[in-house]
Structures are given as structure tokens and as C-alpha cells.
C-alpha positions in Angstrom: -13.1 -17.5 18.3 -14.9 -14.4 18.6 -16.6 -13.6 22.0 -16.4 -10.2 22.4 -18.2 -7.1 20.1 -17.7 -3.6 20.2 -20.5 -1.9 18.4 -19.7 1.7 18.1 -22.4 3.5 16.4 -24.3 7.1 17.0 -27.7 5.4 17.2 -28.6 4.3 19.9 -31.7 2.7 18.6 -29.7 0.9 16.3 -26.7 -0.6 19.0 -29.4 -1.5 21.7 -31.4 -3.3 18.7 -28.4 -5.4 17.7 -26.6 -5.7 21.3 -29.9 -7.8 21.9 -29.5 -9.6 19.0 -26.0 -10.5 19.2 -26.6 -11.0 22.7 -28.7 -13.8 21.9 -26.2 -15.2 19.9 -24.3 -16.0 22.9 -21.9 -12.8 22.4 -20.5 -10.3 24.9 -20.9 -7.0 23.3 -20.1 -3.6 24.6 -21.0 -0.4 23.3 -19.5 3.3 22.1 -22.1 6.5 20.7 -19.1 8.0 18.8 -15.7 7.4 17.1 -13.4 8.6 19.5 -15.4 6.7 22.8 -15.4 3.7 20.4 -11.7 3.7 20.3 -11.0 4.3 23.4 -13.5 1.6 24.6 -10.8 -0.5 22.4 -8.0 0.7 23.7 -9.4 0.1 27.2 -11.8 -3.5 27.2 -10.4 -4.9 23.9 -12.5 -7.1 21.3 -12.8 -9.5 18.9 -14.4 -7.7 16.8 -15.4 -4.4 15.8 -18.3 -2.7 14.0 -18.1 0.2 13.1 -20.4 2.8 11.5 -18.5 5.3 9.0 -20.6 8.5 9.4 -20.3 9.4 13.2 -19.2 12.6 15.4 -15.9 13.0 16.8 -14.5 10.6 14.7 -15.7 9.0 12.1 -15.6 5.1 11.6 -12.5 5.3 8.2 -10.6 7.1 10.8 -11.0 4.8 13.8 -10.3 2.3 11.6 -7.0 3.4 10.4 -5.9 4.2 14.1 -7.0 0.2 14.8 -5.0 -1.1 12.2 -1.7 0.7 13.2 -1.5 -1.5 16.3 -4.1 -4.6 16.0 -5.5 -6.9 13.3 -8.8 -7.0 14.9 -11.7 -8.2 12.4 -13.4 -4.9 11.7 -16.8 -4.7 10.1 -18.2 -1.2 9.0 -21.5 0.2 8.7 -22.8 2.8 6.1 -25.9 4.0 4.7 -24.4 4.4 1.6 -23.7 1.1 -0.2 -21.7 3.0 -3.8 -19.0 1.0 -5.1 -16.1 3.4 -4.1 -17.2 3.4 -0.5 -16.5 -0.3 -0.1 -13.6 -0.2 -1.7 -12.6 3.0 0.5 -13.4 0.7 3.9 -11.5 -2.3 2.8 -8.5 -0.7 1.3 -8.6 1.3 4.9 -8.6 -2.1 6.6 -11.9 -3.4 7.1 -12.9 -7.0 6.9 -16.0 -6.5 5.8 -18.8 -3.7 5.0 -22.8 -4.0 5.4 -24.9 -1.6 3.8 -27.8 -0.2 6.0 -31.0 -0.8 6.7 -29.9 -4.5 7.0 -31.3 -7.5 9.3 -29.5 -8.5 12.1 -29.7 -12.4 11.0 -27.6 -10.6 8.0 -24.9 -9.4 10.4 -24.6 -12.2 12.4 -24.1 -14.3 9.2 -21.6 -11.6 8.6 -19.9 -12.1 12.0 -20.2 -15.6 11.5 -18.3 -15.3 7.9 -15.6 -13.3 9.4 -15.0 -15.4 12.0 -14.4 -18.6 9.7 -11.6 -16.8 8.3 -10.0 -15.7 10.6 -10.2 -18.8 13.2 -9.7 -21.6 10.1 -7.7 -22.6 7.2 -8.8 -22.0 3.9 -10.7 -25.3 2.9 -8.7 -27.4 -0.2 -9.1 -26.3 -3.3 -11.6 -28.5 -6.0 -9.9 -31.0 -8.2 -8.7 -29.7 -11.6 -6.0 -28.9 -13.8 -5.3 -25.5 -12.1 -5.7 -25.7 -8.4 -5.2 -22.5 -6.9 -3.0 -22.2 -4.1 -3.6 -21.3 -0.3 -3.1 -18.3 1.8 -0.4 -20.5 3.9 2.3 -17.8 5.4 0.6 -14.3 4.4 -1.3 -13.8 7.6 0.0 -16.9 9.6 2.7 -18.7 10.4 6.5 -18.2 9.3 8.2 -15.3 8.4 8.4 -14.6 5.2 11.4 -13.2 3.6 11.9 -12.8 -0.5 14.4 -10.5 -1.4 14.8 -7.5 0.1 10.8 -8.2 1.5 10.2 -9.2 5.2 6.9 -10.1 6.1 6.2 -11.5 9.8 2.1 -12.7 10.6 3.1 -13.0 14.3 4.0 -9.3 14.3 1.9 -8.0 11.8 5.0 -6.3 9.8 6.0 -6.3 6.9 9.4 -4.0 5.5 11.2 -3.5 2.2 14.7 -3.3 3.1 14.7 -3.0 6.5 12.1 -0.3 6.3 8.6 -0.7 7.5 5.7 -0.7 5.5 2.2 0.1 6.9 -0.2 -2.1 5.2 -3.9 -3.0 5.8 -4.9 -6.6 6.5 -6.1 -7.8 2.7 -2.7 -5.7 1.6 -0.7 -7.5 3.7 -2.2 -10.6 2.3 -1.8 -10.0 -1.2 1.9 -9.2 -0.5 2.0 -12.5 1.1 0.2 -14.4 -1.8 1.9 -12.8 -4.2 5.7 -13.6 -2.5 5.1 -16.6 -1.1 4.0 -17.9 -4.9 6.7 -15.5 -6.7 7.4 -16.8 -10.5 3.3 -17.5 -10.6 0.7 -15.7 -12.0 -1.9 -15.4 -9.7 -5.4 -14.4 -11.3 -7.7 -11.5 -9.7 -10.3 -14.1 -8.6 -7.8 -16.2 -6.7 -6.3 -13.1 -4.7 -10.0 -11.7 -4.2 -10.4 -15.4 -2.7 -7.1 -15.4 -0.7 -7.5 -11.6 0.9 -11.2 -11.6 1.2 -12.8 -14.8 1.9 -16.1 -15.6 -1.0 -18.5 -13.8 1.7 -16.7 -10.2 1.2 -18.6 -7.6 -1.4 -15.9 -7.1 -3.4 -15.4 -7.3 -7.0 -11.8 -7.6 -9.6 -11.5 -3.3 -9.6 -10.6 -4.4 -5.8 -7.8 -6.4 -6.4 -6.2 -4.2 -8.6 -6.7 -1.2 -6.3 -4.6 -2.9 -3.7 -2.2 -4.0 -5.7 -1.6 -0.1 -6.9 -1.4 1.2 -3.2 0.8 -2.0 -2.4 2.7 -0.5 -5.5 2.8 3.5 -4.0 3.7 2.1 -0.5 6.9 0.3 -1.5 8.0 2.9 -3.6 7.6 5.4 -0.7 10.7 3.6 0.8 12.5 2.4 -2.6 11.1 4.1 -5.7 12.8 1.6 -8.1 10.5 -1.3 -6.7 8.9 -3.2 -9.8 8.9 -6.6 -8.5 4.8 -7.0 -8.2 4.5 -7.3 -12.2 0.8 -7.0 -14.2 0.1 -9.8 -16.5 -2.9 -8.7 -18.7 -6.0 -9.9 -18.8 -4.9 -12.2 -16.3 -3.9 -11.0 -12.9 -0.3 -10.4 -11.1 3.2 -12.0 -10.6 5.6 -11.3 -8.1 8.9 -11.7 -10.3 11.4 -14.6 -9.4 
């Protein structure tokens, strides 16, 4: 259940605008003018969820970000005035949950909220009836741990290692990992892992998917450069081999 927002944004036009609105809402939301007072706000009241706007002094919001994601899965949503492909991609691959292009209405971002907050606080819903039923998220960002091979992945700790070396990975990587394992020996196609990492309310498209699973890729073979075991079936999506 989200309760608590922190808006961190330079305009203070624009945070006492939507403080009111969220406010309304029935949210307690508390307030940072730059990156660096926004994370130490975090660091010092704590949320349930963060937006954040990307261009801001100090620090901007990529880089708060990051620093969040080292130590807390908060839901993060970002802010930008620019709305270009590659800079959503660039805020989700750094760990947001979400990205709203400005000007937008604040019925928009409570939606948002809203959105974010069924995903993280509910199990995705059953699948429709049909000969290919794609499967669920169970075990990638809650419940057991997870190991497959040399992989470890544990949702209560927010870890995941590759032979008994840590891996830092965002949120929607450490998803994908966890898809991918949990279901190793099936192909899992881009739309279902778009489904699975991002919920159907996330701007995102299939160029996503495949960008995660390349850093995914680049991580593991920081610590193990022979790692092959997320394999690319064409035209189709991924498979993490049996």
C-alpha cells in the first residue's frame, strides 16, 4: 500500500501543484527542490514512492535513482520534459518503474501511482484461456529463493549472484532474470516479459526487452565471461537453457 510520496522536483510550482493533488488523494507527500535534498529526504523519512524529475541541480533524478536502487526497491516514477524513446528506456533500465512525460495532468499521475501500486501490492491476475497461457511472475520479485545453477536469486533480499558473486541489477532486470530462470527450457516471447517486468500500464515497447536482456548479458559476464545461459530465439523472444 502506498501512503507516503516523495516528490523531488526543482519547481516549486509544479510540487506544491501536485502535493495538493495527491494530497487529496488521501496521500502523505513530502517534498525535495533538488537531487541530492531528495535523497537525503529518503534516506531520512522514507517512502513509498518516489517521483522524481531527471533534469535537476545537485543531482540529477538518473543518478538519485541509481543510488536508490543500490539499497531499496522503492517504486520510482520519473519526470522529464523530454518524452524521446531512448530516454525511457535510459530511466527504466536505471531502475524506474515508470516515466511520465511533462506537461501532464495530475489525474494522469495519480492513475500512474495508482498503476504502480497494483503491481507492486497484487499478484498478477490469471492469464485468459488459450492454447498458450503465459506464465506468471511467481518467484522473480517475491517469494522463495531462487537458485538454477550457479544463479541465486533472493526477492526478500533483493540479490541476486552468479556464483557466489553479486550482481547489481535494477528491478525489471531482476525480474526478467527471474522469469527467465524460474521457466528455464521455455521460450518466453518479448510481449510476455514486457508483461512480467513492466506491468501493461508501463510505456515501453519490444527494443526494451531486448535491451535488458543485453545488460543482463554484460552484467553476468562481468563476474563469469563464459555465461551463455540466457539464449535468443529469433523472431520469438528468450530461453534460459535447461
Amino acid at each position: 500500500m502506498i501512503r507516503r510520496v516523495l516528490i523531488v522536483d526543482d519547481d516549486q510550482g509544479l510540487r506544491t501543484v501536485l502535493a495538493a493533488a495527491l494530497g487529496d488523494e488521501g496521500f502523505t507527500v513530502g517534498q525535495a527542490g533538488d537531487g541530492l535534498a531528495g535523497l537525503r529526504a529518503f534516506e531520512s523519512e522514507g517512502a513509498d514512492l518516489m517521483i522524481l524529475d531527471i533534469l535537476m541541480p545537485e543531482m540529477d533524478g538518473l543518478e538519485v535513482c541509481r543510488r536508490i536502487r543500490r539499497k531499496s526497491t522503492v517504486p520510482i516514477i520519473l519526470l522529464s520534459s523530454r518524452g524521446d524513446e531512448v530516454d525511457r528506456v535510459t530511466g527504466l533500465e536505471t531502475g524506474a518503474d515508470d516515466y511520465v512525460t511533462k506537461p501532464f495532468s495530475t489525474r494522469e499521475l495519480v492513475a500512474r501511482i495508482r498503476a504502480v501500486e497494483r503491481r507492486v501490492t497484487t499478484a498478477p491476475a490469471a492469464p485468459p484461456a488459450g492454447p498458450a497461457p503465459a506464465p506468471t511472475l511467481a518467484g522473480a520479485v517475491g517469494g522463495d529463493v531462487l537458485e538454477v545453477g550457479r544463479l541465486r536469486l533472493d526477492p526478500g533480499r533483493f540479490e541476486a549472484k552468479w556464483q557466489g558473486k553479486p550482481i547489481t541489477l535494477t528491478r525489471s532486470e531482476f525480474q526478467i532474470l527471474g522469469a527467465l530462470a524460474r521457466h528455464r527450457g521455455t521460450v518466453l516471447a518479448r510481449e510476455q516479459l514486457l508483461d512480467l517486468a513492466r506491468g501493461d500500464d508501463a510505456v515501453v515497447t519490444d527494443r526494451t526487452v531486448d535491451t535488458f536482456v543485453k545488460r543482463l548479458r554484460k552484467k553476468i559476464r562481468d563476474v563469469d565471461a563464459d555465461f551463455d545461459e540466457i539464449e535468443t530465439v529469433f523472431g520469438v523472444g528468450y530461453r534460459y537453457r535447461d
